[in-house]
Each structure stands twice: as structure tokens, then as C-alpha cells.
C-alpha positions as CSV (number, residue, x, y, z in Angstrom):
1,X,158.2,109.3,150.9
2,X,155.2,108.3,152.9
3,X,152.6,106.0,151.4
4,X,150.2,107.1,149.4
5,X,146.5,106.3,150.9
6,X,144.7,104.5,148.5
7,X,142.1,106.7,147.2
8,X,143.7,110.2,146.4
9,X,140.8,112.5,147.7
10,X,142.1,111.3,150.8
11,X,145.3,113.1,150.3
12,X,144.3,116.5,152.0
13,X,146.5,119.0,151.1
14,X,146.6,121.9,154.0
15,X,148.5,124.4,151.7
16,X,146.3,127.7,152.1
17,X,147.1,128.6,148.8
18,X,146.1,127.1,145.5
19,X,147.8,127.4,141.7
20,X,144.5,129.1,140.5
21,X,142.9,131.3,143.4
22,X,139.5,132.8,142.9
23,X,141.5,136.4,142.9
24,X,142.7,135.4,139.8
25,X,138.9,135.0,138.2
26,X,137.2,137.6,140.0
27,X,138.4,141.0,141.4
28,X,136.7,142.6,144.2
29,X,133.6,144.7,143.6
30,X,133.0,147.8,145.3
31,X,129.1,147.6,145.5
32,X,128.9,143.8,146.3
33,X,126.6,142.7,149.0
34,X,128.0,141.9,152.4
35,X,124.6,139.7,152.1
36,X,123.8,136.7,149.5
37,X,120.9,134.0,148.9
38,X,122.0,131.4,146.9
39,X,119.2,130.1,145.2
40,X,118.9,126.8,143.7
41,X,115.1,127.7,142.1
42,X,115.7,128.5,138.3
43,X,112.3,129.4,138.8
44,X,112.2,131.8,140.9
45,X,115.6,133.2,140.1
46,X,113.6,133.8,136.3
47,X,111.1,135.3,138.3
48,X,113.0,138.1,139.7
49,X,114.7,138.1,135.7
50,X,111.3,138.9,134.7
51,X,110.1,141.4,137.0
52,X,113.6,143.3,136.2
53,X,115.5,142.6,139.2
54,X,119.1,144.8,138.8
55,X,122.0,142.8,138.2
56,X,124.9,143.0,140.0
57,X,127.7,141.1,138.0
58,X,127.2,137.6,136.4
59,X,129.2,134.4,137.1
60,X,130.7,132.4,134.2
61,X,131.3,129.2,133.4
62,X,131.7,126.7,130.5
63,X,128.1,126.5,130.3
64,X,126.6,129.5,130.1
65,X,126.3,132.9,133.3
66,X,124.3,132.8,136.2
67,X,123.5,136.8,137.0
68,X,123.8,138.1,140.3
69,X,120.8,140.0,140.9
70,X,119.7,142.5,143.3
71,X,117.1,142.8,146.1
72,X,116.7,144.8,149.3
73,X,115.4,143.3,153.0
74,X,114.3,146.5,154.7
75,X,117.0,148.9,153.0
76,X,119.6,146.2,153.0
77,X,120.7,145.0,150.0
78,X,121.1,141.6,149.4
79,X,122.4,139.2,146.4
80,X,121.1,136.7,144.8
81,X,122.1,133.7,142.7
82,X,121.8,130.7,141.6
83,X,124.8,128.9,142.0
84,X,124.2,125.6,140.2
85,X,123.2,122.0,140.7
86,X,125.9,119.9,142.4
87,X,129.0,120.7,144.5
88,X,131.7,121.2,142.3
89,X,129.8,124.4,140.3
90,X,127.9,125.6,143.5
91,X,131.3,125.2,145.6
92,X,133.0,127.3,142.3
93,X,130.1,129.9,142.5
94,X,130.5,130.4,146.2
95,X,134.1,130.8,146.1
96,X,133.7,133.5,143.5
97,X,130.9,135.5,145.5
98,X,133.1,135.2,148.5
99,X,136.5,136.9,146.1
100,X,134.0,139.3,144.7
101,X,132.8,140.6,148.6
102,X,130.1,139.2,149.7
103,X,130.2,137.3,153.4
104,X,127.4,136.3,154.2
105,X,125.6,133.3,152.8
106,X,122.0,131.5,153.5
107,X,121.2,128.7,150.6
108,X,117.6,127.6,149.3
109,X,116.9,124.3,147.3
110,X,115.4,120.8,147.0
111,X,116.2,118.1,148.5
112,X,114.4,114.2,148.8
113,X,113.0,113.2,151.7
114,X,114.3,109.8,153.1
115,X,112.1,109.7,156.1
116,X,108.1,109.0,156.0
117,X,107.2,111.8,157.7
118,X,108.9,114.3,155.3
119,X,106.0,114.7,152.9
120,X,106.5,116.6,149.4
121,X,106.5,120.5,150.0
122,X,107.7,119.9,154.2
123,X,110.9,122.3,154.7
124,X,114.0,121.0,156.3
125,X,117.2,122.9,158.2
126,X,120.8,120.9,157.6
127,X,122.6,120.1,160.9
128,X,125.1,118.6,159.7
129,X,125.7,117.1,156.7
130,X,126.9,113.3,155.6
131,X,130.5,114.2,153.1
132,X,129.0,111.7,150.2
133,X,130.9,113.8,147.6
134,X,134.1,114.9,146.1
135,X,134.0,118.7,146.7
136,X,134.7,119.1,150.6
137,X,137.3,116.7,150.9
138,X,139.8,119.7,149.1
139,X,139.0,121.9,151.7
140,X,138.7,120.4,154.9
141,X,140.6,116.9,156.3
142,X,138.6,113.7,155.6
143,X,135.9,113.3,158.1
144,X,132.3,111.9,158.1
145,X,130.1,114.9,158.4
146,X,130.4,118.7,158.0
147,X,128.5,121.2,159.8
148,X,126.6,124.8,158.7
149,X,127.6,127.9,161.0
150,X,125.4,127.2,164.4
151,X,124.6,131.4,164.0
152,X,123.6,131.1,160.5
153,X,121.0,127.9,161.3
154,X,119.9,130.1,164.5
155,X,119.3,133.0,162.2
156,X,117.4,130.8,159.5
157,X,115.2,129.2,162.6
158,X,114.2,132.4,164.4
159,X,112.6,133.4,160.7
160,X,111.0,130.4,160.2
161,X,109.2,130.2,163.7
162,X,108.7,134.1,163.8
163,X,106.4,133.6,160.7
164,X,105.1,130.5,161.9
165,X,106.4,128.7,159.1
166,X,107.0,124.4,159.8
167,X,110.0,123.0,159.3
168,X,112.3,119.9,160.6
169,X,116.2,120.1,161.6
170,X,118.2,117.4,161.1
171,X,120.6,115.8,159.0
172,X,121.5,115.9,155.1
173,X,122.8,113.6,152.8
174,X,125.2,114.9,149.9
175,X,126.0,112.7,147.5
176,X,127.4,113.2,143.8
177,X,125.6,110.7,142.6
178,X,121.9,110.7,142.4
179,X,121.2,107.9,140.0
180,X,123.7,105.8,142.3
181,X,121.3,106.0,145.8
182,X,120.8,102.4,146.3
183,X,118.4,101.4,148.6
184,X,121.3,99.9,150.8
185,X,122.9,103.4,151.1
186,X,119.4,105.1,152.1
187,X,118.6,102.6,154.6
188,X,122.4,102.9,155.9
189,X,121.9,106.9,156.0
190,X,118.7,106.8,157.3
191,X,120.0,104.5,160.4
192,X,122.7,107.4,160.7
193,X,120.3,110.5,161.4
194,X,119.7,111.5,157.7
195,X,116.6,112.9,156.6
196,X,116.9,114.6,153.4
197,X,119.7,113.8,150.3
198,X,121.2,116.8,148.3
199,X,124.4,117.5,146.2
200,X,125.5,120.5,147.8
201,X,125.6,121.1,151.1
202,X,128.9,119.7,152.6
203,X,130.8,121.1,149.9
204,X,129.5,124.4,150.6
205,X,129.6,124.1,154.1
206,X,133.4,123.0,154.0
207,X,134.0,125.8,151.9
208,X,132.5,128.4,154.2
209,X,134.5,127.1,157.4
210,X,137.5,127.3,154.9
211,X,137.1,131.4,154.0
212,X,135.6,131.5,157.5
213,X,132.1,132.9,156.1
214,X,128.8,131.6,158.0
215,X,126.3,129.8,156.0
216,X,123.4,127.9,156.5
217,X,120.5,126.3,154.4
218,X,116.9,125.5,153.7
219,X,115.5,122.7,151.8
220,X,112.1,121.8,150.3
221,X,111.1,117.9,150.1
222,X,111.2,117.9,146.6
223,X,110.6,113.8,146.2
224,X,110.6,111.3,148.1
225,X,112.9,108.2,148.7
226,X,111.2,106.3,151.6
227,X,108.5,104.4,150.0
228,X,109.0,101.3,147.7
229,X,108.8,103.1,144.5
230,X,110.0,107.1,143.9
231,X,107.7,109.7,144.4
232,X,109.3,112.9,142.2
233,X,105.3,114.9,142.3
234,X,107.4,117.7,143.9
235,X,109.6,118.8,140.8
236,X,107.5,120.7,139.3
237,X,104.8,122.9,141.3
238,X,105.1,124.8,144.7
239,X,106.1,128.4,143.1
240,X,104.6,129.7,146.2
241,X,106.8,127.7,148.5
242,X,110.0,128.6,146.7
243,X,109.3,132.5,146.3
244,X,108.4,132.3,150.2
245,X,112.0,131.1,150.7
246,X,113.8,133.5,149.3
247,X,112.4,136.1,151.1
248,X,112.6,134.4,154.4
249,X,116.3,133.5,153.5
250,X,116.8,137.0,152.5
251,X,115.5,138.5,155.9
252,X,117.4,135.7,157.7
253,X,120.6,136.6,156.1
254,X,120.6,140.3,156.8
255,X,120.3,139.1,160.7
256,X,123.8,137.7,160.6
């Protein structure tokens, strides 16, 4: 038997099949959107709750459902979710949306700016992102970084420039641990390219290349890590902001 490595989310297993398959949670749905934002504003997601968006299905879990609503980009309809914070539940949620049709995927959320020049509100485009979590490493060989679909980022940044909108593209940090980001791993991250820190991207981006769907993402500086002290002003606030990203993410997705 070969050795074991020592830490055993280093023992990829290539199988393409798994004991429980998201077929065996979901079933296919006929009027499922080829199209899907997942959104990672429980804000605005209870906006478009309020205002009496249709839903689609709901996704379940031990907590509680996250409904799949409805809206339309020019006649096309497209799906929205939030998937939930952190990459085990997002990466769950995606996998389901995937089983249940759609194919399609642009994400919205928050992340924390590690550079200066990321101020609170600034909005960011993953490259590629730094594998700091558990999630990705069941789906794709061990390797430092994971990156988005180069079509779904070129989508994303054709909407953001065509509506004159600012952003910055470059690297993300996901990590499962936010109360464990030690100012020697920023400083070691920022030295590597990283801009922003998160808890979802690489899983979902490992996924996707996995079931071979395009995804891509958008983040809003939601605090900031580059200072002496935390600044977490960004929490709260910037409805606008959020509600903007949805729709750009919704007309971006309906370009893929």
C-alpha cells in the first residue's frame, strides 16, 4: 500500500463518481435557468423576497432553505440565490443548481481588502484564487491557486467597463478561517499577488472546472485588513452597490 501523505486532504481521490451524488438530492427541473447569480447579499436577496420575486425551487439544508428566485435580463431569465457563507455550503449549493440545470454561474459578495488602495465600497474581479480552504481540494489535485473561467471574467469585465463602473482584477484569498488571518499570513499573501480575502471562491471555482460549468466573480471591499487595526465600516451600508451588482452580474451572465 503506498504511504499515506500526512494530511489527508492531500489524498485526492480522481474517482468521478461519489457515494452520495447531487442526483440523489435534486432531480432535474424542467424550467431551471441555463443562467444563475449567486448572491452572497442577504440583503438584497430579501429585497427581491419583498418585492415578490417568483421562486423557482428552494435549496435545503440543516439550517434552514435558501429560495431560488426569479428575474429576467432582457427576456432571459435568470436565477438567483444565495448560496451561503463559506465553501463547504456555497460549494453544496452550486453543486445542487448545477443537478437541478442551470450552467451558467456569475457570483456577487464581500470580500476584505488587503491592499491600501482597496478602499471600503472599491469592486474587485478574482484571477485566480489562493486554495486556503478545505472544499477544493475534493475536487481538483492539490495545487496552490485555482482559477475562474477566463470567458466568464471577460464577460463580467466587458459589463463593468461598458457601464463605466471601477473595478480592480487581481488575486483572492480563500481561507476557512476568518478569525485565524494573522498578520503573518496577510503579509505572506499580500507578497504573493493577493488583494482581497474571501471563503468562497476556490471552492467554487474548483467545482465549476470539475462539472465543466464557467463561473466567475465580483467582490465588494467589505473591510479592510491593511492598516494596523480592522476597519469592518463596510458591513453594513452600500445597498446601492450590492443591488447594482446583481444586475450587472445578471446581464453579464446571460452574455456567456
Amino acid at each position: 500500500m503506498a504511504e499515506r501523505p500526512d494530511a489527508p486532504i492531500l489524498e485526492f481521490a480522481p474517482a468521478p463518481t461519489a457515494v452520495i451524488e447531487p442526483g440523489l438530492v435534486r432531480e432535474r427541473l424542467q424550467h431551471a435557468p441555463e443562467h444563475a447569480v449567486l448572491c452572497l447579499f442577504g440583503e438584497v436577496i430579501e429585497r427581491l423576497a419583498t418585492e415578490g420575486a417568483p421562486v423557482l425551487w428552494e435549496l435545503r439544508a440543516a439550517h434552514g432553505t435558501h429560495p431560488v428566485y426569479a428575474i429576467e435580463v432582457d427576456g432571459t431569465p435568470v436565477a438567483v440565490f444565495h448560496p451561503g457563507v463559506g465553501a463547504p455550503l456555497a460549494g453544496a449549493f452550486l453543486e445542487e443548481a448545477i443537478e437541478c440545470g442551470c450552467r451558467k454561474f456569475v457570483g456577487i459578495g464581500m470580500a476584505g481588502g488587503l491592499v491600501p488602495d482597496l478602499t471600503i465600497g472599491n469592486l474587485t474581479v478574482p484571477t485566480s484564487a489562493v486554495r486556503d480552504e478545505g472544499t477544493s481540494y475534493h475536487y481538483l489535485p492539490a495545487s496552490r491557486e485555482v482559477a475562474p473561467a477566463p470567458e466568464a471574467v471577460a464577460r463580467v469585465e466587458d459589463v463593468l467597463r461598458r457601464h463605466e463602473v471601477p473595478y480592480v482584477a487581481g488575486k483572492t484569498w480563500t481561507t476557512d478561517a476568518p478569525y485565524r488571518e494573522t498578520r503573518g499570513k496577510v503579509e505572506r499573501r499580500v507578497a504573493e499577488g493577493c488583494i482581497t480575502v474571501e471563503m468562497e471562491a476556490s471552492a467554487l471555482f474548483a467545482i465549476a472546472r470539475f462539472r465543466k460549468v464557467p463561473i466567475a466573480m465580483v467582490f465588494m471591499t467589505s473591510d479592510d485588513l491593511s492598516g494596523d487595526e480592522w476597519d469592518r465600516s463596510g458591513f453594513g451600508g452600500h445597498l446601492d452597490t450590492r443591488e447594482l451588482l446583481l444586475r450587472l452580474a445578471a446581464e453579464a451572465v446571460v452574455k456567456l
